[in-house]
DSSP file (Angstrom, degrees, kcal/mol; ACC not computed):
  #  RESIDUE AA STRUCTURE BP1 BP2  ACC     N-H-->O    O-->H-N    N-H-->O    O-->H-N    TCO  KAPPA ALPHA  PHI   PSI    X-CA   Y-CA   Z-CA
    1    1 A X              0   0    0      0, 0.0     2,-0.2     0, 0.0   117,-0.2   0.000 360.0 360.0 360.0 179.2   48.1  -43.0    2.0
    2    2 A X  E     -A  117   0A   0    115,-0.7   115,-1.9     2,-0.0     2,-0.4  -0.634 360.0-163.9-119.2 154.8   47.7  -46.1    4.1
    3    3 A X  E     +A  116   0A   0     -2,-0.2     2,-0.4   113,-0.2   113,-0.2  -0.930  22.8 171.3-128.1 138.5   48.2  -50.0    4.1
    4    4 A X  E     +A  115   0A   0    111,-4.2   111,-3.1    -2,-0.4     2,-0.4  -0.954   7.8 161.1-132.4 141.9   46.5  -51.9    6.5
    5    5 A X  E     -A  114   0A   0     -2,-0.4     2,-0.2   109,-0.2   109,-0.2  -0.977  15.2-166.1-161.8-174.4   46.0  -55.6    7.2
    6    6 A X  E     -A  113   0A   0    107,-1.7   107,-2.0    -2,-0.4     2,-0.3  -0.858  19.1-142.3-160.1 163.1   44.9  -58.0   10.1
    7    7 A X  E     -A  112   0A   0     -2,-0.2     2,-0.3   105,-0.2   105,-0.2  -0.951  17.5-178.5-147.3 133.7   45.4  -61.9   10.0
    8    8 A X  E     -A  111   0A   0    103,-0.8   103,-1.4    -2,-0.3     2,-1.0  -0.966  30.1-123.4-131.1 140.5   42.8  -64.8   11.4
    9    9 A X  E     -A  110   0A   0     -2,-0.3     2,-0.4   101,-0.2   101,-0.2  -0.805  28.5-161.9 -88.1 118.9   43.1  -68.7   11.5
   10   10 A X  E     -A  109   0A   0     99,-2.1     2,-3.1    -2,-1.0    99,-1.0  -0.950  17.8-128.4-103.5 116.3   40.1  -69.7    9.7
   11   11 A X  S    S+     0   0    0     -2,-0.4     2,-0.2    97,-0.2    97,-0.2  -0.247  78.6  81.1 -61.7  73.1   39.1  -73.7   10.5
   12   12 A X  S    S-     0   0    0     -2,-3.1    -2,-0.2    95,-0.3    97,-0.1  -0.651  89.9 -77.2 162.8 140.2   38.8  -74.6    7.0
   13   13 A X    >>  -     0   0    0     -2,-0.2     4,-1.4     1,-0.2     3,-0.6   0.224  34.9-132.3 -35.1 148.1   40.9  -75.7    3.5
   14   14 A X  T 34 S+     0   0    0     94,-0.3    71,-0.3     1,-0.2     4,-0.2   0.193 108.3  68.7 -87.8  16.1   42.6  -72.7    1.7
   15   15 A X  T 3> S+     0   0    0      2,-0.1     4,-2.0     3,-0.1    -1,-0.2   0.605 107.6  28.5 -83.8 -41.7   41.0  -74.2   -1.0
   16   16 A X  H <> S+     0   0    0     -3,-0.6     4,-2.9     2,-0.2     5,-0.3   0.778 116.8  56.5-100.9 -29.0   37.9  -73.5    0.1
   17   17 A X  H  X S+     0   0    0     -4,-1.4     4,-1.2     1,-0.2    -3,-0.2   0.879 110.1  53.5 -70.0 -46.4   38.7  -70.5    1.8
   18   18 A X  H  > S+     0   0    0      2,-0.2     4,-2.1    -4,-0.2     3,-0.4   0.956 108.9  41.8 -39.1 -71.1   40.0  -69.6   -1.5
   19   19 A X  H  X S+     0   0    0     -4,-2.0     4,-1.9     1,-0.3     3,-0.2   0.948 109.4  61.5 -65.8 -41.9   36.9  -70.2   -3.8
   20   20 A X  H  < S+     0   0    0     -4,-2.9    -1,-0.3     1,-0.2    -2,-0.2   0.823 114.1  32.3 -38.0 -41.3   34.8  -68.7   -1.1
   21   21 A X  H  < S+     0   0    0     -4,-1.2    -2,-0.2    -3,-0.4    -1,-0.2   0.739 107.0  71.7 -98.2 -28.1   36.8  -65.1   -1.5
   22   22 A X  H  < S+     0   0    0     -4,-2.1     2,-1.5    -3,-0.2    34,-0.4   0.782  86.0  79.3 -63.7 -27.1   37.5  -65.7   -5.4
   23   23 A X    >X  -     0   0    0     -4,-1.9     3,-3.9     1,-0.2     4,-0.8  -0.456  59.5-178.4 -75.0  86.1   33.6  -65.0   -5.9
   24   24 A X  T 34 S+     0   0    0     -2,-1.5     4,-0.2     1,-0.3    -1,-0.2   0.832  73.8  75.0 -70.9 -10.0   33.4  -61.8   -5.8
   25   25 A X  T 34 S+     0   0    0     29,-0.4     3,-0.4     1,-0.2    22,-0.4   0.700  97.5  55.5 -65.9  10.9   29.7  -62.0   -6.1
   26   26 A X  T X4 S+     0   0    0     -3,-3.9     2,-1.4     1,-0.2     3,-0.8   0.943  72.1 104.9 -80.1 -63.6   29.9  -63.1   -2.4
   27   27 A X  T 3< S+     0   0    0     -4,-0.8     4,-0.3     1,-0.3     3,-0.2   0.344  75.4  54.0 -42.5 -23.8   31.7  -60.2   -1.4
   28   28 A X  T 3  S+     0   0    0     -2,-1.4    -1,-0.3    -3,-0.4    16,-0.1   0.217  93.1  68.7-106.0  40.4   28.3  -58.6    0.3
   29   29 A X  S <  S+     0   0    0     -3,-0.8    -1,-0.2    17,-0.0    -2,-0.2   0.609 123.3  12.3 -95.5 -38.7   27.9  -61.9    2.5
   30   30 A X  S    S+     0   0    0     -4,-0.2    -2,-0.1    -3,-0.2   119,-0.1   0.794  85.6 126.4-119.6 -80.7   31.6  -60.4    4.6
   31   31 A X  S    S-     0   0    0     -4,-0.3     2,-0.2     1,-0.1    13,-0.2   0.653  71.7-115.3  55.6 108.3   31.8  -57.4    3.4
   32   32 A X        -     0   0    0    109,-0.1     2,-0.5    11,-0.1    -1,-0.1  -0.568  19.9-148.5 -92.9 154.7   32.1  -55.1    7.1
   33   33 A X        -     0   0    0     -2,-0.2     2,-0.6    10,-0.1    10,-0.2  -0.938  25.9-143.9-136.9 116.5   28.9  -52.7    7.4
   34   34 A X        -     0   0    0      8,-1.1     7,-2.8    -2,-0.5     2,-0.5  -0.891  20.3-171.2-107.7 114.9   30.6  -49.9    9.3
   35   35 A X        -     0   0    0     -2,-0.6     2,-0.7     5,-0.2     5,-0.2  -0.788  22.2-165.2-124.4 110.7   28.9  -48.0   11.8
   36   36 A X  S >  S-     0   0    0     -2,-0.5     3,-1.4     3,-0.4    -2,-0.0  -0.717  80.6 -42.8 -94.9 117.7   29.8  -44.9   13.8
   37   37 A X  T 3  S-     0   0    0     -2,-0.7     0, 0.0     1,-0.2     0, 0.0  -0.316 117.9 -29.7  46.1-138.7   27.2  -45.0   16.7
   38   38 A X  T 3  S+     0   0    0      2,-0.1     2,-0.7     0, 0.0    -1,-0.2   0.451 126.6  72.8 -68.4  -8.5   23.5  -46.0   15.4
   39   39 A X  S <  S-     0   0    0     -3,-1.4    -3,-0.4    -4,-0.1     2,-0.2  -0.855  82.8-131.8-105.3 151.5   23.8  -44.7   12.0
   40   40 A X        -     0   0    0     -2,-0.7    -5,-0.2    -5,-0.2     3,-0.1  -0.584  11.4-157.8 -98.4 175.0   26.0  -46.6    9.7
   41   41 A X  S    S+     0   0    0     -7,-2.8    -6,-0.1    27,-0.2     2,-0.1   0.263  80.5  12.5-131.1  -3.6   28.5  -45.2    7.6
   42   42 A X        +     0   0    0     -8,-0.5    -8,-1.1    25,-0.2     2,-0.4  -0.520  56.1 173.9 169.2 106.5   28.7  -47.9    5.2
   43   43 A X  E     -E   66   0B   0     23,-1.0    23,-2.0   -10,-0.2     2,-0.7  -0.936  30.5-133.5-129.5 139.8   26.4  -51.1    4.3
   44   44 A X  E     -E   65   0B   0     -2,-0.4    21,-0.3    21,-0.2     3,-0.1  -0.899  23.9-161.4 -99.1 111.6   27.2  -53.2    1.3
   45   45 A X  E     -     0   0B   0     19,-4.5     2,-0.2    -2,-0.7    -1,-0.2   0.861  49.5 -39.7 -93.6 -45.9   24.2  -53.7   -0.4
   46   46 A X  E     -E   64   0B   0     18,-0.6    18,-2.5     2,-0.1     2,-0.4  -0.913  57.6-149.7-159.2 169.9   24.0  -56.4   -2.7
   47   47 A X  E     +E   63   0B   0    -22,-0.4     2,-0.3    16,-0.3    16,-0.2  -0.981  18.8 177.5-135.8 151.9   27.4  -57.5   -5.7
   48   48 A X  E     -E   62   0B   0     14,-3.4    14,-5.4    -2,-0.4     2,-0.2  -0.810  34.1 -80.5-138.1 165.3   27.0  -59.0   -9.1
   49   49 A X  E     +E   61   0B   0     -2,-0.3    12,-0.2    12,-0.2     3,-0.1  -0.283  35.5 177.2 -31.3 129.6   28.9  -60.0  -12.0
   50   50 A X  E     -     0   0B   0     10,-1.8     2,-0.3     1,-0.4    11,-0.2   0.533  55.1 -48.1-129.3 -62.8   29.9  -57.6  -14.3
   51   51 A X  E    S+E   60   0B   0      9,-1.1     9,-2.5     2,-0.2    -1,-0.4  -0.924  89.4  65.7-173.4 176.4   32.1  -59.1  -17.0
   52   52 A X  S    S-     0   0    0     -2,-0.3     2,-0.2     7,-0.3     7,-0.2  -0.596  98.6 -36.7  88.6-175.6   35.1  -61.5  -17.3
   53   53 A X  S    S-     0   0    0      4,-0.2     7,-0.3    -2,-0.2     3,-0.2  -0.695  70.3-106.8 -83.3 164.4   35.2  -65.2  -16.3
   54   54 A X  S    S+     0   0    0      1,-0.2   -29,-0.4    -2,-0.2     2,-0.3   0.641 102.7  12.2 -39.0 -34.6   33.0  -65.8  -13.1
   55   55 A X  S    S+     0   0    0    -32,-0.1     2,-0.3   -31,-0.1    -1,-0.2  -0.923 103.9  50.1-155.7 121.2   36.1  -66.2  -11.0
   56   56 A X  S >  S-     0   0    0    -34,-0.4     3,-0.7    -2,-0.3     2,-0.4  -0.986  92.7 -16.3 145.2-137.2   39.5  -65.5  -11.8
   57   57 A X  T 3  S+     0   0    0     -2,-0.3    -4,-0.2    25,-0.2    23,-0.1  -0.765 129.7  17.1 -93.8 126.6   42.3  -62.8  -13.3
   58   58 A X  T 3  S+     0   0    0     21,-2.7     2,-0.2    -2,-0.4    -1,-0.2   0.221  80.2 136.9 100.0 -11.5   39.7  -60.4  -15.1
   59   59 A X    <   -     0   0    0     -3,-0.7    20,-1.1    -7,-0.2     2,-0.5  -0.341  41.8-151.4 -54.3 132.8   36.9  -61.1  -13.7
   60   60 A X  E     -E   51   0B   0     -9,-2.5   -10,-1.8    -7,-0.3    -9,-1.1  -0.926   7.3-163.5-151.9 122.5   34.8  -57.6  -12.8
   61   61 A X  E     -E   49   0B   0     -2,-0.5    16,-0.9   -11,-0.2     2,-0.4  -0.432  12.2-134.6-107.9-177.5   32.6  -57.3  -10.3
   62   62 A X  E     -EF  48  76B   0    -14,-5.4   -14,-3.4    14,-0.2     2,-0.5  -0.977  22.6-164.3-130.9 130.7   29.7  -54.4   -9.5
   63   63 A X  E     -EF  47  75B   0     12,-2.9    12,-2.2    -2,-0.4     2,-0.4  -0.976   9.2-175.2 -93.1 116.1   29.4  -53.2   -6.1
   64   64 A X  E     +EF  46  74B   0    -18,-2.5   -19,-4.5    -2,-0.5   -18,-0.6  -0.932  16.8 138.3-111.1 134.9   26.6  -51.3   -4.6
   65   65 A X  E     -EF  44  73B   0      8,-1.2     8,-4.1    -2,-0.4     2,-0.6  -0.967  42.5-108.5-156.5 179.0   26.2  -49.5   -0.7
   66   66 A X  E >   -EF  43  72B   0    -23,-2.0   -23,-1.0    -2,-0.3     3,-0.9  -0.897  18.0-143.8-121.1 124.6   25.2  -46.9    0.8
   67   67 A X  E >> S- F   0  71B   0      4,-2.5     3,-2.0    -2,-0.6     4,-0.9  -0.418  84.0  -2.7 -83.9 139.6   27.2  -44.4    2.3
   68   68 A X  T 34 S-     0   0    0     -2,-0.3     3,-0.4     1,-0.3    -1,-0.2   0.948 122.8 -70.1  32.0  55.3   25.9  -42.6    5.8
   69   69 A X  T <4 S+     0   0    0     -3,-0.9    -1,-0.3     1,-0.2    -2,-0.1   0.646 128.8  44.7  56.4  17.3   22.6  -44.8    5.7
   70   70 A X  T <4 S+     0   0    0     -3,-2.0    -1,-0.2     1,-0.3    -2,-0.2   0.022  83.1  81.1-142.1 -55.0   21.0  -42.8    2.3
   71   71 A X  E  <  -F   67   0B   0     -4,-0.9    -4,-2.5    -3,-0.4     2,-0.4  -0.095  69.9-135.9 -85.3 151.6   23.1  -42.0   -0.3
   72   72 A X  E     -F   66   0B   0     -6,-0.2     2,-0.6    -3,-0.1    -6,-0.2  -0.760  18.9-172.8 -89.1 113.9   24.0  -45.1   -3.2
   73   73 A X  E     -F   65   0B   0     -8,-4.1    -8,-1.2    -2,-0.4     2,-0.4  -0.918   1.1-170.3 -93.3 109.1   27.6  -45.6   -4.3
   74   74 A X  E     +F   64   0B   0     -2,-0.6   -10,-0.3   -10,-0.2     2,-0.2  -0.873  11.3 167.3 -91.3 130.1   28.5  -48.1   -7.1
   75   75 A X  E     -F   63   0B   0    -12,-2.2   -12,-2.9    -2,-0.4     2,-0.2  -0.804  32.9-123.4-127.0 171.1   31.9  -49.1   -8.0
   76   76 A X  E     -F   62   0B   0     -2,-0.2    17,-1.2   -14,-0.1    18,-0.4  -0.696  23.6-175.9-105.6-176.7   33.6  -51.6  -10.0
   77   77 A X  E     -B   92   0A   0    -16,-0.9    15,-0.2    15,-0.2     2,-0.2  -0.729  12.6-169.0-142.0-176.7   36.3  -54.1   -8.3
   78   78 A X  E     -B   91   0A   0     13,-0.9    13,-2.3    -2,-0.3     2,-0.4  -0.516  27.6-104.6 176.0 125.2   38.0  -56.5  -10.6
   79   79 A X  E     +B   90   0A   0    -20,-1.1   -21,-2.7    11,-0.2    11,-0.2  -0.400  39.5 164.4 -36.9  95.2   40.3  -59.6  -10.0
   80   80 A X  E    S+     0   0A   0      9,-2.5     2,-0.3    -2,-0.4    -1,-0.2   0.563  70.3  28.4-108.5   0.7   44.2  -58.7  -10.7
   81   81 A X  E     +B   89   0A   0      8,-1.9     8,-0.8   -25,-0.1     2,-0.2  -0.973  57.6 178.0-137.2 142.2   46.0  -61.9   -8.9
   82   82 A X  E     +B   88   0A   0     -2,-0.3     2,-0.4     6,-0.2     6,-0.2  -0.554   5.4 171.6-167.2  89.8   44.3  -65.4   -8.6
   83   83 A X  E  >  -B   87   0A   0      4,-3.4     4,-1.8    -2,-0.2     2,-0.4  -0.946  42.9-123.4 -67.8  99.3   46.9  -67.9   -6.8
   84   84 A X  T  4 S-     0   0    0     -2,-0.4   -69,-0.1     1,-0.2   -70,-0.0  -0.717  90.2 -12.3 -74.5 113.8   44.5  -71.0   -6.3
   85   85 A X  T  4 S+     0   0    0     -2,-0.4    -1,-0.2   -71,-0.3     3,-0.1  -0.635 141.9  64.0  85.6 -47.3   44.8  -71.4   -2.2
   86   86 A X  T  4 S-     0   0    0      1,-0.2    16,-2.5    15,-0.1     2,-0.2   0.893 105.3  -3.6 -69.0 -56.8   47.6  -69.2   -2.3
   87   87 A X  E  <  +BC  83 101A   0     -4,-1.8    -4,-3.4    14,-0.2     2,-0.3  -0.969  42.4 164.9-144.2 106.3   46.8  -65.9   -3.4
   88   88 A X  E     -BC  82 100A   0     12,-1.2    12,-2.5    -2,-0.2     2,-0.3  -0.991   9.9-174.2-147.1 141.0   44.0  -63.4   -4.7
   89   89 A X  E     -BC  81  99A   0     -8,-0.8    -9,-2.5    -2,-0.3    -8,-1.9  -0.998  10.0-155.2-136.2 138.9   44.0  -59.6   -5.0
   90   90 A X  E     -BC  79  98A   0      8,-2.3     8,-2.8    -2,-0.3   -11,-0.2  -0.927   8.5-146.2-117.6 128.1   41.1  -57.4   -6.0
   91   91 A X  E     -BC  78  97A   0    -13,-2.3   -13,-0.9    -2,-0.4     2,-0.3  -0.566  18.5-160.9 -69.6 164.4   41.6  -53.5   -7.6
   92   92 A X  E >>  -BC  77  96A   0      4,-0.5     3,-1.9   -15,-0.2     4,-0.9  -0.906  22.6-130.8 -82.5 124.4   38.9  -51.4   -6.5
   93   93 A X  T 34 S+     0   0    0    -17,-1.2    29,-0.3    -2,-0.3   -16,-0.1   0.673  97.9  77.9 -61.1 -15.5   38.3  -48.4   -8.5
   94   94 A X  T 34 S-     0   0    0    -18,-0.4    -1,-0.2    27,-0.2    36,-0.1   0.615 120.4 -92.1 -50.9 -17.0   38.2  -46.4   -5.2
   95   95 A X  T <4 S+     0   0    0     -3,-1.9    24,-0.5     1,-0.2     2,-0.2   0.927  89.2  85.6 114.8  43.2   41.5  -46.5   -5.1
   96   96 A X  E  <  -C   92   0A   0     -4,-0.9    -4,-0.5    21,-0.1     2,-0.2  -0.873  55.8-132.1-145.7-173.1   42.8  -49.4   -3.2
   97   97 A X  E     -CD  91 116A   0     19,-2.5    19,-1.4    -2,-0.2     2,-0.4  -0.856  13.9-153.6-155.6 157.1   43.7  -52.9   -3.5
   98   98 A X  E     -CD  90 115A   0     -8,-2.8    -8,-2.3    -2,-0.2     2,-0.3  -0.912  17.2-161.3-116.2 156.0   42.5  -55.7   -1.0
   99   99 A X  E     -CD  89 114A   0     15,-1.3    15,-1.2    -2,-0.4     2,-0.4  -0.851   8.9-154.6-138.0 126.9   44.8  -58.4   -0.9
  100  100 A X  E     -CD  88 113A   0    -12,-2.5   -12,-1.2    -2,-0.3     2,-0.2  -0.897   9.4-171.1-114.4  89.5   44.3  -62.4    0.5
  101  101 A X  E     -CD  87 112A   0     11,-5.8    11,-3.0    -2,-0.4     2,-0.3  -0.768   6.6-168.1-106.3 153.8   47.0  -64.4    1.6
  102  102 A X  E     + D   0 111A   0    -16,-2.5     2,-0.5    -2,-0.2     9,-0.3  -0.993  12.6 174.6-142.2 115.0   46.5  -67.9    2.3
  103  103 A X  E     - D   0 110A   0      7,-4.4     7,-1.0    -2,-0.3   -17,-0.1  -0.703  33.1-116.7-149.1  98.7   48.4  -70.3    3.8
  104  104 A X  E     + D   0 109A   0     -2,-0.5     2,-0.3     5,-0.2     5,-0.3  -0.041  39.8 176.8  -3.5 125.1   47.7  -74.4    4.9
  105  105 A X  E >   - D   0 108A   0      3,-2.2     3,-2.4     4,-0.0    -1,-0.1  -0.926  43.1-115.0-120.4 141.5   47.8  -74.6    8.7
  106  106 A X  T 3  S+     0   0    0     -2,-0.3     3,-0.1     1,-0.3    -2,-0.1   0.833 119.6  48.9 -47.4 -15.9   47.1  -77.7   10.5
  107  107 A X  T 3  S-     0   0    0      1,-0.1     2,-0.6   -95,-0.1   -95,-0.3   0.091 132.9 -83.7-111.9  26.6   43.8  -76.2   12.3
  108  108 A X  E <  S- D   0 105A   0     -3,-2.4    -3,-2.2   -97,-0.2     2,-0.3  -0.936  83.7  -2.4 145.6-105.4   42.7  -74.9    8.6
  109  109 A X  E     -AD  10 104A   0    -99,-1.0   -99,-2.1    -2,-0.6     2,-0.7  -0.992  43.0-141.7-135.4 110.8   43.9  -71.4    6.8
  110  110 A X  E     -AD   9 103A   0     -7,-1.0    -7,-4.4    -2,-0.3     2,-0.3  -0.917  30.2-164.6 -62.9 120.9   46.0  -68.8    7.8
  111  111 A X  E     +AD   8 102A   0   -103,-1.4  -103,-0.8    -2,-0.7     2,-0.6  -0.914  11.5 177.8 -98.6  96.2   43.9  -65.7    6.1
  112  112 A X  E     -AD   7 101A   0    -11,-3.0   -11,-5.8    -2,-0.3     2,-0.3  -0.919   6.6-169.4-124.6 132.2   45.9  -62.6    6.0
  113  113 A X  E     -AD   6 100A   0   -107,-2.0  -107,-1.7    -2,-0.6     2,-0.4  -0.924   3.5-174.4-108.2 129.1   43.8  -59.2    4.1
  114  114 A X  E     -AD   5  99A   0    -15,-1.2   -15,-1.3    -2,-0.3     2,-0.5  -0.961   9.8-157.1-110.6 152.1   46.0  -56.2    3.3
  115  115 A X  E     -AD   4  98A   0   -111,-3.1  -111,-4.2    -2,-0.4     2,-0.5  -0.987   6.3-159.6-116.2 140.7   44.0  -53.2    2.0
  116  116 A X  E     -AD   3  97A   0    -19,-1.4   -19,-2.5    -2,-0.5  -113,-0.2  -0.936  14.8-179.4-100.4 132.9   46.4  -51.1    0.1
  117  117 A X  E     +A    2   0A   0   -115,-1.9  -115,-0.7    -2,-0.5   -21,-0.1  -0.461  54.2 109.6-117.6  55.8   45.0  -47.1   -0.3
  118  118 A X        +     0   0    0   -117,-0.2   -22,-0.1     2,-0.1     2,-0.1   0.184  52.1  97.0-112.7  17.3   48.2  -46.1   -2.3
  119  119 A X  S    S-     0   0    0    -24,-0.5     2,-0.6    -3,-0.1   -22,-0.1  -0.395  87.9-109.0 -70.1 166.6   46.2  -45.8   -5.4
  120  120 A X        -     0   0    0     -2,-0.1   -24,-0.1   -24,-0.1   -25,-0.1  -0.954  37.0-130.7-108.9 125.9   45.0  -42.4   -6.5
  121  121 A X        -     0   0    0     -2,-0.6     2,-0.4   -26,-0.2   -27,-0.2  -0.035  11.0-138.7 -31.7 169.5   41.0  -42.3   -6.0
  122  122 A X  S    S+     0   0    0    -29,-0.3     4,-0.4     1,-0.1    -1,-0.1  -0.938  72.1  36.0 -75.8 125.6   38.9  -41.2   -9.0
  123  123 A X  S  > S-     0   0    0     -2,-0.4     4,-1.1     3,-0.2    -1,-0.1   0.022  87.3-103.4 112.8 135.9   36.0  -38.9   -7.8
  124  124 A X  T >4 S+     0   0    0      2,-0.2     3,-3.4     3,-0.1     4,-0.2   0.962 128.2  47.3 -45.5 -75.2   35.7  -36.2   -4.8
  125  125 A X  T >> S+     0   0    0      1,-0.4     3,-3.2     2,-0.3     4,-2.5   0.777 112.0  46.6 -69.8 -77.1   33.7  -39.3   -3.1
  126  126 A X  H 3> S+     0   0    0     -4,-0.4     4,-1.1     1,-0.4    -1,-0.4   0.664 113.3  49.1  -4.6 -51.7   36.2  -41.8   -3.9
  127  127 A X  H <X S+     0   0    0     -3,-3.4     4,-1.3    -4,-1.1    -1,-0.4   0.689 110.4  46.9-101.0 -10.7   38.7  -39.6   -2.8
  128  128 A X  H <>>S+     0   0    0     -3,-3.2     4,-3.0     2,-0.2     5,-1.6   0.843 118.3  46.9 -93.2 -37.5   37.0  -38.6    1.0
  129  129 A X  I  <>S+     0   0    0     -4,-2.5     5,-1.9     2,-0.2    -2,-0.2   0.875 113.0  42.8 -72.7 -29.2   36.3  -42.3    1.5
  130  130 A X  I  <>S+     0   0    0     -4,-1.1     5,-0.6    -5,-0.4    -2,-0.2   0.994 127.1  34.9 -92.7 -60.5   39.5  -43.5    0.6
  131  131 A X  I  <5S+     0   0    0     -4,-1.3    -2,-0.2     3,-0.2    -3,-0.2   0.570 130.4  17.4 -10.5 -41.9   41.2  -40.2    2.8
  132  132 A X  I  <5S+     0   0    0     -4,-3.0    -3,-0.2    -5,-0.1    -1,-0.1   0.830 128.9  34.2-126.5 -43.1   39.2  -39.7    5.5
  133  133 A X  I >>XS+     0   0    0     -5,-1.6     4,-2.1     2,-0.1     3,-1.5   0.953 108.4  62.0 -89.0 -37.8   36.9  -42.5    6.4
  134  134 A X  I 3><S+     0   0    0     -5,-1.9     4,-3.8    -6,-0.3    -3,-0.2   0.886 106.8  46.7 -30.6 -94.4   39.2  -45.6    5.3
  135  135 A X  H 34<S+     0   0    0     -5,-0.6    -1,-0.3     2,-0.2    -2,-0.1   0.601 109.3  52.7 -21.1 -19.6   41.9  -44.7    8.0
  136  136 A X  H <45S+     0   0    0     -3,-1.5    -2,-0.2     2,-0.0    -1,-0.2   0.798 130.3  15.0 -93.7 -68.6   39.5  -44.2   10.7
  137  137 A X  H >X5S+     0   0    0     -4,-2.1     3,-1.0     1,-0.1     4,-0.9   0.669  98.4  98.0 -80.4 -18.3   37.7  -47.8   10.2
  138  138 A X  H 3X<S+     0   0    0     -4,-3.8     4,-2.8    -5,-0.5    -3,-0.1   0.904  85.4  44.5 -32.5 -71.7   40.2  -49.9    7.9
  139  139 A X  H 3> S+     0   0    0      2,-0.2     4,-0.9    -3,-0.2    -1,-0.2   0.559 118.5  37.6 -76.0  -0.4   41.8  -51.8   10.5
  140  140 A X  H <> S+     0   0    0     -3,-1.0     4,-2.2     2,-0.2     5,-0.3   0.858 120.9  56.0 -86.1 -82.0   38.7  -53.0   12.9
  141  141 A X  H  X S+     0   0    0     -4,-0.9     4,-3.2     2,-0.2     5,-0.3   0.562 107.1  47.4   9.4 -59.9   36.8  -53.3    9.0
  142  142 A X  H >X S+     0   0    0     -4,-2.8     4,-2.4     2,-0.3     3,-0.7   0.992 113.3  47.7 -89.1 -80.9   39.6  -55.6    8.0
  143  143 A X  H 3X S+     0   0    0     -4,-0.9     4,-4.3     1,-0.2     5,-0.3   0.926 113.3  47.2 -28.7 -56.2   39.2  -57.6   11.3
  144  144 A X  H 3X S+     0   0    0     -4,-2.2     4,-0.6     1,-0.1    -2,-0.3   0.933 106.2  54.3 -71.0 -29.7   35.5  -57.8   10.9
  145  145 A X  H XX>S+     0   0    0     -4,-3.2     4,-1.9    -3,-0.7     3,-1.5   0.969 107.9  53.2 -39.4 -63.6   35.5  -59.0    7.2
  146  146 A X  H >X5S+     0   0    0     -4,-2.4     4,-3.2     1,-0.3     3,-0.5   0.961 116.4  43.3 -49.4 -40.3   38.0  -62.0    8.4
  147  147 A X  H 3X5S+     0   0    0     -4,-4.3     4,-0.9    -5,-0.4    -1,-0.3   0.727 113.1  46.1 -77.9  -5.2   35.3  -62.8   11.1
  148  148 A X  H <<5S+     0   0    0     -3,-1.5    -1,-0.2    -4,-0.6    -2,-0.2   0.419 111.4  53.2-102.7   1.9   32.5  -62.4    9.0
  149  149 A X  H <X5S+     0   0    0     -4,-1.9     4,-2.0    -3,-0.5     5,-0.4   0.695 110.7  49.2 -85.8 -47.1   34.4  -64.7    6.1
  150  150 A X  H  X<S+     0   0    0     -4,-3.2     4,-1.8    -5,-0.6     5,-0.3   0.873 112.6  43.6 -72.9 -58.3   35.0  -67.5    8.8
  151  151 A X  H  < S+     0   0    0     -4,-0.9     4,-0.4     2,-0.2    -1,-0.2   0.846 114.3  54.2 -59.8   2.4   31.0  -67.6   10.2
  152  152 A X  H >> S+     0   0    0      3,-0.2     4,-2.5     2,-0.2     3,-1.2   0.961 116.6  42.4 -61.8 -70.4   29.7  -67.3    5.7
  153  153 A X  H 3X S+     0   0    0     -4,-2.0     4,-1.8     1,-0.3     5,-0.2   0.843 117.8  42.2 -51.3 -51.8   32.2  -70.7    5.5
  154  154 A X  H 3X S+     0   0    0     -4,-1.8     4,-1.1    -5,-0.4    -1,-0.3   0.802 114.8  47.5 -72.3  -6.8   30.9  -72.1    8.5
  155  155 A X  H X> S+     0   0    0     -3,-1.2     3,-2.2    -4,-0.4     4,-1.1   0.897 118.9  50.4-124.7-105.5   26.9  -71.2    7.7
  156  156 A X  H 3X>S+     0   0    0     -4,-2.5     4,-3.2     1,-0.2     5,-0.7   0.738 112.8  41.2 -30.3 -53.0   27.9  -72.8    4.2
  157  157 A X  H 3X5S+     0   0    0     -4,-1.8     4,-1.5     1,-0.2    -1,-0.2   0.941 111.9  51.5 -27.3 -67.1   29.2  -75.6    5.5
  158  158 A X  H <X5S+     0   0    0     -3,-2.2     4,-0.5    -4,-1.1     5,-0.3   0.853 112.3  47.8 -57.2 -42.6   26.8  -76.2    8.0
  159  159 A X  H  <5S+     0   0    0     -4,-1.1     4,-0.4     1,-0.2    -1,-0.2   0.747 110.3  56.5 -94.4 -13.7   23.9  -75.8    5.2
  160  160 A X  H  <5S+     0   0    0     -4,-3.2    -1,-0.2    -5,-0.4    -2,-0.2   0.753 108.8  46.4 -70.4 -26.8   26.1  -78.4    2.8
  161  161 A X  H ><<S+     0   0    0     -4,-1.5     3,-0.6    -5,-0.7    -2,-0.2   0.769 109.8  57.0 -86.6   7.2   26.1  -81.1    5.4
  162  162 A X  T 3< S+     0   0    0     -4,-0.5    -1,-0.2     1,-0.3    -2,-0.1   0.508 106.2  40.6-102.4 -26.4   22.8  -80.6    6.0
  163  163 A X  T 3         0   0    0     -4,-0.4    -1,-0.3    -5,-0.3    -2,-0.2   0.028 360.0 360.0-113.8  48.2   21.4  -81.2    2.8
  164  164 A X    <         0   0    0     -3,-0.6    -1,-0.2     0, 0.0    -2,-0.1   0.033 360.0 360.0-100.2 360.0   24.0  -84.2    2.5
């Protein structure tokens, strides 16, 4: 099994950068939609609230995507670290755990995501995604989540100061 992780200066408080990634009902606003040629391989479809406080350690969220553009997967995720600015890591029941590290820079946030896949999977599916396709896409995935985290925060941003 794998760990992988990538790190981006995102222009904005680790505060905010923080609350933004503690919701995990966000998670399919960055969330990387993985595509092998025209067909995708993996589109995040929509994530809710499952049970817990709204944000913080215990919180459990419900994922839904679609794997190779038809078939529906649902997992749960859940909140097992919540450092405010500092720190947040989320279990996946696929078997992993993705990890946020956060750190105050003058030009905003140093962001670093590790995904750990040294869990054991539950599920044949669980266990080919986490095996086979995870290692092929993780580490561009992990990059495109950090860039698709900074343009959510600036698009939020943009749409707070606008209706200021």
């Amino acid at each position: 099994m794998s760990v992988f992780k990538a790190t981006r200066e995102v222009p904005a408080p680790a505060i905010r950068v923080f609350d933004f990634l503690a919701d995990g009902a966000r998670h399919a606003a960055w969330i990387a939609q993985e595509n092998e040629g025209a067909r995708p391989v993996r589109e995040v479809v929509k994530t809710r609230h499952l049970s817990g406080p709204e944000v913080g350690e215990g919180a459990t969220y419900h994922l839904r995507l679609t794997l190779g553009g038809k078939e529906m997967k649902d997992h749960e995720f859940r909140t097992e670290v919540y450092e405010p600015a500092r720190r947040l890591v989320f279990r996946a029941e696929m078997g992993f755990d993705l990890a946020f590290d956060l750190e105050e820079i003058p030009a905003g946030t140093l962001l670093t995501c590790t995904r750990d896949h040294n869990k054991a999977p539950r599920g044949f599916l669980d266990r080919f995604i986490s095996r086979r396709l995870a290692p092929k896409y993780a580490e561009a995935s992990i990059a495109d989540d950090l860039a698709r985290i900074e343009r959510a925060l600036e698009a939020a941003g943009s749409s707070a100061e606008g209706a200021a």
